[in-house]
C-alpha positions in Angstrom: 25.2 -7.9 -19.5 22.2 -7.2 -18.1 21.1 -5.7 -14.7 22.6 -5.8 -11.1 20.4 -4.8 -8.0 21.0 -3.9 -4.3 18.4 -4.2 -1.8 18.7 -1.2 0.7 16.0 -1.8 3.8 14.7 1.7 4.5 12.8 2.9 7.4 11.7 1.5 10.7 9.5 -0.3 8.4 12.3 -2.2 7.0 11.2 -1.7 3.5 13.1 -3.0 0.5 14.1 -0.1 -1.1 16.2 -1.7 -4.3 18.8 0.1 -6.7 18.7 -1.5 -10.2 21.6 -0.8 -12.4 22.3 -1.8 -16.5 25.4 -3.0 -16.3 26.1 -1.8 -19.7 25.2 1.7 -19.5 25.7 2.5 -15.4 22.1 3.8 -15.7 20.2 3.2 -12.3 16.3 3.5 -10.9 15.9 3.3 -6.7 12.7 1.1 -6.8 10.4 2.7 -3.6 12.9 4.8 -1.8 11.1 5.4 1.6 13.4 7.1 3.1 17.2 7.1 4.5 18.2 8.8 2.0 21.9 9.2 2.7 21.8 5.0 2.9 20.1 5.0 -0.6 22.5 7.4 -2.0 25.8 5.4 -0.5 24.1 2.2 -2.2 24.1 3.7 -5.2 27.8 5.3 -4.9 28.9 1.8 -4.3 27.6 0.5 -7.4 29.3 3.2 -9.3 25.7 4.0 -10.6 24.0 6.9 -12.6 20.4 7.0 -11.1 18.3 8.0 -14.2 15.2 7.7 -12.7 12.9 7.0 -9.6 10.5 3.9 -10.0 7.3 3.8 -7.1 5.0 0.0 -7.0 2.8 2.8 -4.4 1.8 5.6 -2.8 2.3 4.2 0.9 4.7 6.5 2.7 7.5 3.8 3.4 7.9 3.2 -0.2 7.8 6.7 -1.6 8.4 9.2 1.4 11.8 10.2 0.1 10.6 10.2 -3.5 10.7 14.0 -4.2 13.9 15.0 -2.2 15.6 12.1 -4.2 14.1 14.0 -7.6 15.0 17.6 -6.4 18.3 16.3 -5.0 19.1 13.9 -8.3 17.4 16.0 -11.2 15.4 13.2 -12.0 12.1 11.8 -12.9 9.3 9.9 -10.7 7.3 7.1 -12.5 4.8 5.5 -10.9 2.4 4.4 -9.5 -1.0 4.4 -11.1 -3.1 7.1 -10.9 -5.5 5.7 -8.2 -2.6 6.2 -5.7 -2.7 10.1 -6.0 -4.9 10.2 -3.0 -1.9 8.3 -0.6 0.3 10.4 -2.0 -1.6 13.6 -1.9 -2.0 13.1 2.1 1.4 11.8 2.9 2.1 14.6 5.4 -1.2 13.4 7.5 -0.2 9.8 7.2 3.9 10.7 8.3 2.5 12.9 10.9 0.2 10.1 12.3 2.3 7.5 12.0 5.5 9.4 13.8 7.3 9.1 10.4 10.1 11.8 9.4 7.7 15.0 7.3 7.3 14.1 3.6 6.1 16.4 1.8 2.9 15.7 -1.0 4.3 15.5 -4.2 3.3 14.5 -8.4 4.8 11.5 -10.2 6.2 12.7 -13.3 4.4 9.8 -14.9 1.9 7.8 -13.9 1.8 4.5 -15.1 -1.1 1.9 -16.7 -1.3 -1.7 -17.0 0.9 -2.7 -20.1 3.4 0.0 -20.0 7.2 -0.5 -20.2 10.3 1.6 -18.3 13.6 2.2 -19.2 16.6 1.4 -17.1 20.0 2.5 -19.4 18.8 -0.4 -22.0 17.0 -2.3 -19.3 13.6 -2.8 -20.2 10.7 -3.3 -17.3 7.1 -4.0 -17.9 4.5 -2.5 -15.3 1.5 -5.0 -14.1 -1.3 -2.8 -12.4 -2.1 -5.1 -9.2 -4.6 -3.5 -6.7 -5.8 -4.5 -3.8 -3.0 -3.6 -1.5 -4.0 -0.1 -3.1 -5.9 0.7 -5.7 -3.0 1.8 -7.7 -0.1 -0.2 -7.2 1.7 -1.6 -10.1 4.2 -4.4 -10.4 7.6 -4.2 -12.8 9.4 -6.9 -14.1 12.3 -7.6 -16.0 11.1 -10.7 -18.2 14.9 -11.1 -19.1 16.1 -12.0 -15.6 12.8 -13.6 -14.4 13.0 -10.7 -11.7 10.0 -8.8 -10.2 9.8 -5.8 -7.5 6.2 -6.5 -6.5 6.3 -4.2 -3.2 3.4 -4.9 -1.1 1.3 -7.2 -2.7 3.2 -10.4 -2.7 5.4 -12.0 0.3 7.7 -15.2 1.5 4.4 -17.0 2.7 1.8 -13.9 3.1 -0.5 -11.5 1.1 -0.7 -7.6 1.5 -2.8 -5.8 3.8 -5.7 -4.7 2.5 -7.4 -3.0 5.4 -6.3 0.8 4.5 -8.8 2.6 2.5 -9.8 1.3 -0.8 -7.8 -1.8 0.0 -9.7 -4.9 -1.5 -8.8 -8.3 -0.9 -10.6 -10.1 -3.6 -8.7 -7.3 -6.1 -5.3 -8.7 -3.9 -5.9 -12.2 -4.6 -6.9 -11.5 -8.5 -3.9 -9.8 -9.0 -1.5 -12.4 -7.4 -3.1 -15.4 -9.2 -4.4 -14.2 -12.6 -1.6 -11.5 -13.1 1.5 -12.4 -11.5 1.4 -16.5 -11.1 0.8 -17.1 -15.1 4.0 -15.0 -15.8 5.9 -18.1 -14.1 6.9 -20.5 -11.5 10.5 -19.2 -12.1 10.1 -15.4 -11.2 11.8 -14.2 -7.9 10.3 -11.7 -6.8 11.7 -8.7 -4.7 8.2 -7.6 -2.0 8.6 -4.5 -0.1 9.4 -6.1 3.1 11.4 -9.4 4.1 13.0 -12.2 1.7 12.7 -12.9 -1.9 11.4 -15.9 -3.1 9.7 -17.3 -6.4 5.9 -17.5 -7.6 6.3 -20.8 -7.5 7.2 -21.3 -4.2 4.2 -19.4 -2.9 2.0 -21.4 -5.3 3.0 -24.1 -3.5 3.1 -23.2 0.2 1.8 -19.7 0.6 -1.5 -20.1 2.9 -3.3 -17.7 1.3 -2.9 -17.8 -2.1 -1.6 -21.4 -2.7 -3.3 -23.9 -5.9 -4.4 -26.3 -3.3 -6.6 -23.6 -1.6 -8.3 -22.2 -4.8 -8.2 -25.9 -6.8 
């Protein structure tokens, strides 16, 4: 037994919002809940989950926006991102306002996370990769047992993340990608926080800009 996950797209963004659940204890985390709420909560009914926790790769509002009603609403604990995301975060009424996204309110992780950590899911265990770039905070998790990671914006089926919102940095991006994520292994599929899954080795292979045969 290990872990099952359900991929609810959230938003107008269409942003992978994912329930993980141990199948041996029911215990669940919503990975980036961004909103839709009552969708993510009818996910997580369906999997006749317990949601323990709330896990956050950032502090962009499609990935976290619903974050503290889920909390107050749930009774439990936020973890993640890194610290250097408090700033998104802190400002995520401005940026809902500007971008003509639903009101979110600012809000405090319950814990932030570091490179090297581990979180619990039930007996689920993920690690955390800090990976800016994308921001300077985000983190990555992965659950080395099912060679499955939720690496929300930093990684996509043939693309990179964006890294033209403040204190983006592309050169952080593409250090992350290749000297972080790629050694963990061609085999890892990874979940981004928009569009398909696919592997690290597929995007080794063909992904434009961060593909072997464009670095040597």
């Amino acid at each position: 037994m290990s872990i099952k996950v359900s991929i609810v797209p959230v938003t107008a963004y269409q942003q992978n919002c994912s329930i993980l659940k141990c199948e041996t204890t029911g215990k669940a985390a919503i990975v980036d809940p961004g909103g839709d709420v009552e969708r993510i909560l009818e996910a997580v009914k369906s999997m006749d989950a317990s949601v323990e926790k709330i896990l956050l790769t950032h502090g962009h509002m499609d990935h976290c926006a619903a974050s503290d009603i889920l909390r107050q609403q749930l009774s439990v604990p936020i973890e993640g991102p890194e610290k250097e995301d408090d700033f998104w975060i802190a400002k995520l009424p401005e940026w809902c306002q500007m971008a003509g996204f639903p009101h979110a309110d600012a809000f405090v992780p319950d814990r932030w996370l570091e490179d090297g950590d581990t979180v619990s899911v039930g007996e689920q265990e993920l690690e955390v990769y800090h990976c800016p770039g994308h921001t300077p905070g985000h983190v990555v998790f992965l659950h080395r047992g099912q060679r499955l990671a939720w690496v929300g914006d930093v990684l996509f089926q043939g693309s990179i993340g964006r890294t033209d919102f403040p204190r983006g940095n592309h050169d952080e991006l593409i250090a992350s990608i290749r000297d972080k994520l790629f050694p963990l292994g061609d085999d890892i599929t990874f979940i981004p926080g928009h569009g398909p899954t696919s592997t690290f080795g597929q995007e080794r292979q063909t992904n434009p800009f961060v593909a072997d045969s464009r670095y040597g």
